[in-house]
C-alpha positions as CSV (number, residue, x, y, z in Angstrom):
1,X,0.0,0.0,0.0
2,X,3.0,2.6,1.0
3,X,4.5,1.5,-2.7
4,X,1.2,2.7,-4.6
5,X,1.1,6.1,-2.3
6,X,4.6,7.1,-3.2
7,X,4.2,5.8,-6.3
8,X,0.9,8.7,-6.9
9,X,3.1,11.3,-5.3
10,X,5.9,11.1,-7.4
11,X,3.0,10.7,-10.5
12,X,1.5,14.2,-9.1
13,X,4.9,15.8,-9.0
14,X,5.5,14.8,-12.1
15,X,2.1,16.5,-13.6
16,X,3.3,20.0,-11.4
17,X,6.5,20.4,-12.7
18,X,5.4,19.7,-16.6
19,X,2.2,22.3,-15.9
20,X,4.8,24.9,-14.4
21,X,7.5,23.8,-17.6
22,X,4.9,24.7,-20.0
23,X,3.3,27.6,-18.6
24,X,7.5,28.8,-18.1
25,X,7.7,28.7,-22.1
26,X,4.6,29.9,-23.0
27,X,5.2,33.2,-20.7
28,X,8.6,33.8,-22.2
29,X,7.0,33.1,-26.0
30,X,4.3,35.7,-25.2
31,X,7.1,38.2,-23.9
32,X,9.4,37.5,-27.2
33,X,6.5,37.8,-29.6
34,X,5.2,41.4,-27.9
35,X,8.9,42.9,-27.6
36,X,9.7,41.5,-31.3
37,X,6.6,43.3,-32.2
38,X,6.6,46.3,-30.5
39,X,10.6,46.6,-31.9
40,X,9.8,46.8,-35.4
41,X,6.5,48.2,-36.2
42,X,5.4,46.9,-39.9
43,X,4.5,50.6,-40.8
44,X,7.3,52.8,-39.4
45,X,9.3,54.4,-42.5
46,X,12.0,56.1,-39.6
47,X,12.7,57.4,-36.3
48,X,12.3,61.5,-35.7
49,X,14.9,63.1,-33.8
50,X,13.4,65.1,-30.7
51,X,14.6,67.2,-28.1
52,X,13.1,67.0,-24.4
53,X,12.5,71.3,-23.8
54,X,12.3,72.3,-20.2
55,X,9.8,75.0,-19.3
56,X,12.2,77.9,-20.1
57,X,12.4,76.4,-23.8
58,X,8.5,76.3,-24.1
59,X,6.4,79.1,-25.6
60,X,4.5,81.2,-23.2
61,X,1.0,80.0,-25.3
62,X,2.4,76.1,-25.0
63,X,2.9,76.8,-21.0
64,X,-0.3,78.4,-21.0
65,X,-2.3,75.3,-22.1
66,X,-0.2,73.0,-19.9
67,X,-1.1,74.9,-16.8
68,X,-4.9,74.0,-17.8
69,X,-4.6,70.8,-18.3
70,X,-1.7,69.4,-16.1
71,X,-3.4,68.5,-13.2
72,X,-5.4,65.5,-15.3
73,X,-3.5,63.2,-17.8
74,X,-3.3,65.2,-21.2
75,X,-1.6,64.6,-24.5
76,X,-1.0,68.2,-26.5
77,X,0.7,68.6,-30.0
78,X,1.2,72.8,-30.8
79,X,2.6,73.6,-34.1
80,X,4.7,77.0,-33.8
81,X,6.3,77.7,-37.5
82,X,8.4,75.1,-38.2
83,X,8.1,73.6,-34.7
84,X,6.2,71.2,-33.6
85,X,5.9,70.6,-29.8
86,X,4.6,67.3,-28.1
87,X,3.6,67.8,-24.6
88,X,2.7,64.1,-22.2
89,X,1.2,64.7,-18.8
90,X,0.6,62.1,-16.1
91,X,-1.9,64.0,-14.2
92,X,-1.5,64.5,-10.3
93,X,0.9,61.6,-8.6
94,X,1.1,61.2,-4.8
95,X,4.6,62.2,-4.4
96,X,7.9,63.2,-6.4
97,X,10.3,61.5,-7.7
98,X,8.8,60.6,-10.8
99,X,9.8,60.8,-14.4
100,X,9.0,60.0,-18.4
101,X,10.9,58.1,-20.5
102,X,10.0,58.1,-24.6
103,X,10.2,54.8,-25.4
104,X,10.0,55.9,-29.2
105,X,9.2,58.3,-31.3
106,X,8.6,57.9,-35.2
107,X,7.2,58.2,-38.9
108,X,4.0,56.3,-40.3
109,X,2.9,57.2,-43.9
110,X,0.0,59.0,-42.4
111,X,1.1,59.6,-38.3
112,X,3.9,61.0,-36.2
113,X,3.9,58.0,-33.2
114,X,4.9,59.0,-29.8
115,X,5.4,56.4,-27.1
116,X,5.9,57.1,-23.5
117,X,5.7,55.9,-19.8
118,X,5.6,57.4,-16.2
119,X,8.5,55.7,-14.3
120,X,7.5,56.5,-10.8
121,X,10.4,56.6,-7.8
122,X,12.7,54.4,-6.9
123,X,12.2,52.5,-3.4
124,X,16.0,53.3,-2.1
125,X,14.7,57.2,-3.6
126,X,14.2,59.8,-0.7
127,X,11.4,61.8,-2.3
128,X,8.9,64.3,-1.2
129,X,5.3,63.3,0.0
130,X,3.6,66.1,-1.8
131,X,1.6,65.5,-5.1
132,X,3.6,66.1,-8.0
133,X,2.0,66.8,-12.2
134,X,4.6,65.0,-14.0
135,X,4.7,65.7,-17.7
136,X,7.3,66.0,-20.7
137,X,7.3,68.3,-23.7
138,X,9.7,67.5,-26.8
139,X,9.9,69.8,-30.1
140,X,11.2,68.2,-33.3
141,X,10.4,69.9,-37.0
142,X,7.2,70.1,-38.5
143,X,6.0,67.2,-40.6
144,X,3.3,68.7,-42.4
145,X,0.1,66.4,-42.6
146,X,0.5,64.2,-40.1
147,X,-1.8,62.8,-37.4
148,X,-0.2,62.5,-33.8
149,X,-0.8,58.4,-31.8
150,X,0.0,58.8,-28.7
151,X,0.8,55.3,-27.2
């Protein structure tokens, strides 16, 4: 009787260790087939070159706008001549410490595609307890005729 209970037990370890096996590769499949994806979109025709502008860079009527919106999430795009600036807001956060990173920025035939994310703070990171409006503006040239996806 002890043979055929050890026996079932070493059957039912068996069973866990394939399950977690092949639920291991099929997470790591999913996570190569979105990053392969999301690394070379069919569409793109090139990256744009950008520059992150701090608020002394903006134009007063950009700032303006921002200071209506910031406090909500908000996604801007104000054309000044051959300028065009991009603003990103995260809307009120508990604290500081936080910051935005553009994962990628490029050309479609028909859009200008603009891909961020809110990195909030670090744990080791010794940052204040009062609510923060995180938000990033970057100017780049003018591509006439294009729509703006915000991802």
């Amino acid at each position: 009787m002890d043979i055929l209970k050890d026996l079932t037990q070493l059957v039912s370890r068996g069973k866990r260790r394939i399950a977690l096996a092949v639920a291991a590769a099929l997470l790591i499949l999913g996570t190569l087939g979105c990053s392969a994806e999301e690394e070379a979109p069919e569409d793109k025709i090139k990256d744009i070159d950008f520059t992150v502008v701090g608020e002394d860079q903006q134009p007063d009527s950009l700032k303006d706008i921002i200071a209506e919106k910031y406090a909500d999430p908000f996604q801007i795009s104000y054309t000044l001549g051959e300028e065009l600036y991009i603003a990103v807001g995260y809307g009120e956060q508990p604290s500081g410490g936080y910051s935005i990173s553009v994962n990628s920025f490029y050309e479609t035939d028909d859009t200008l595609v603009i891909d961020t994310t809110l990195i909030g703070p670090g744990k080791a990171e010794n940052v204040t307890k009062t609510p923060t409006r995180p938000y990033i503006v970057v100017k780049t040239q003018n591509i006439a005729d294009k729509m703006i996806e915000f991802k």
